[in-house]
C-alpha positions as CSV (number, residue, x, y, z in Angstrom):
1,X,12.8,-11.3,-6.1
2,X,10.1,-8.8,-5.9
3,X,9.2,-8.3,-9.6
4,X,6.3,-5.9,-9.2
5,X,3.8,-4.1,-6.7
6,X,0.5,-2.5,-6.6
7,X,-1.4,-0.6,-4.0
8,X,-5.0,1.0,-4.0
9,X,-7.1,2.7,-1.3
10,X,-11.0,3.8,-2.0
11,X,-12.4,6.0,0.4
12,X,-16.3,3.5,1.2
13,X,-18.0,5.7,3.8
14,X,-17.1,9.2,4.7
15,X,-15.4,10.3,7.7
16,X,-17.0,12.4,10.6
17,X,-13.3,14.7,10.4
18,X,-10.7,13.8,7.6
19,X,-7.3,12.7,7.9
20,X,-4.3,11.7,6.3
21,X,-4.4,7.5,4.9
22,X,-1.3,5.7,4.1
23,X,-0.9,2.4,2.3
24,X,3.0,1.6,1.9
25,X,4.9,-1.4,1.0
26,X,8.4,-1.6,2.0
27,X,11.5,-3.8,2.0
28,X,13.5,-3.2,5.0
29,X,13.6,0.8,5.4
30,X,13.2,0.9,1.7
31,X,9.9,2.2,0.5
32,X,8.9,0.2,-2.7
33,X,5.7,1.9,-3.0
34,X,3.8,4.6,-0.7
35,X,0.8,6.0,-1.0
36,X,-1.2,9.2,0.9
37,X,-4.9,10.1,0.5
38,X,-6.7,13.3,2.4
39,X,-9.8,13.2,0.2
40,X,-13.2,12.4,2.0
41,X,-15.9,11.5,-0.8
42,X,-17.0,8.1,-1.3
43,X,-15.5,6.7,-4.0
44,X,-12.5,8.7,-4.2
45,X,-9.8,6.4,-4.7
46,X,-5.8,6.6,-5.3
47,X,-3.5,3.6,-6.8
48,X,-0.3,2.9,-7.9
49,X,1.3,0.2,-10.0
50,X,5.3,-0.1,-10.5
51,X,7.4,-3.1,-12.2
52,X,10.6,-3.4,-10.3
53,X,13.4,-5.8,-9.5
54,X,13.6,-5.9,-5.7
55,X,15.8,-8.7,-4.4
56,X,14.9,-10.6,-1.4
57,X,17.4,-12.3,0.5
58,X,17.3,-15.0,3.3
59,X,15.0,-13.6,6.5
60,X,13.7,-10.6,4.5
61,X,10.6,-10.1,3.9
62,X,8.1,-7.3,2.6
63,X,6.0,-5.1,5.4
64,X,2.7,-4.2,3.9
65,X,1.5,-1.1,6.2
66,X,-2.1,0.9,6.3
67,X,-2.9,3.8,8.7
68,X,-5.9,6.0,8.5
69,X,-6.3,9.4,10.1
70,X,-10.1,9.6,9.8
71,X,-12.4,9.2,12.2
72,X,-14.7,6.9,11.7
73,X,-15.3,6.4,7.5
74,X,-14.2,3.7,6.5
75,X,-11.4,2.9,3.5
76,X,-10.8,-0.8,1.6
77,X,-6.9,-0.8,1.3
78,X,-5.7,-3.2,-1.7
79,X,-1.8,-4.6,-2.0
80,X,-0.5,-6.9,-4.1
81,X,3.1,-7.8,-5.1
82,X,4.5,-10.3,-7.3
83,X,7.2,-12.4,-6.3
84,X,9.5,-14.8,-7.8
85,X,11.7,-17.5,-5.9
86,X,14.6,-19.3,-7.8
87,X,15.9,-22.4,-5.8
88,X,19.3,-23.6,-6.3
């Protein structure tokens, strides 16, 4: 059980021509959490932090997925989730 998620992107260096950055977690083709930044100044940052009760069953598994538009610049991507397992 996916109990709760977090996501962060920081923009570190700036980018010669700006584009669209995505961090998104996902069970399946359900989106959990998914974030977008177009903002090119150092230190500009977005996040996101939601407590939910996502179940998990046998073979599934969370995709953890970052893109970035930019070119060149540079962004740190961050993505946690916390997850519980209960054995029979």
């Amino acid at each position: 059980m996916v109990m709760s998620c977090f996501s962060e992107m920081v923009r570190k260096t700036a980018a010669t021509t700006v584009g669209t950055s995505y961090a998104i977690v996902r069970r399946a083709a359900a989106y959990l959490i998914g974030l977008s930044m177009r903002k090119n100044t150092v230190g500009d940052q977005v996040n996101e932090a939601i407590g939910i009760n996502a179940l998990l069953l046998t073979g599934q598994a969370l995709d953890l997925v970052t893109a970035d538009g930019s070119t060149a610049g540079t962004i740190d991507y961050e993505i946690d989730a916390h997850i519980v397992e209960f054995n029979a």
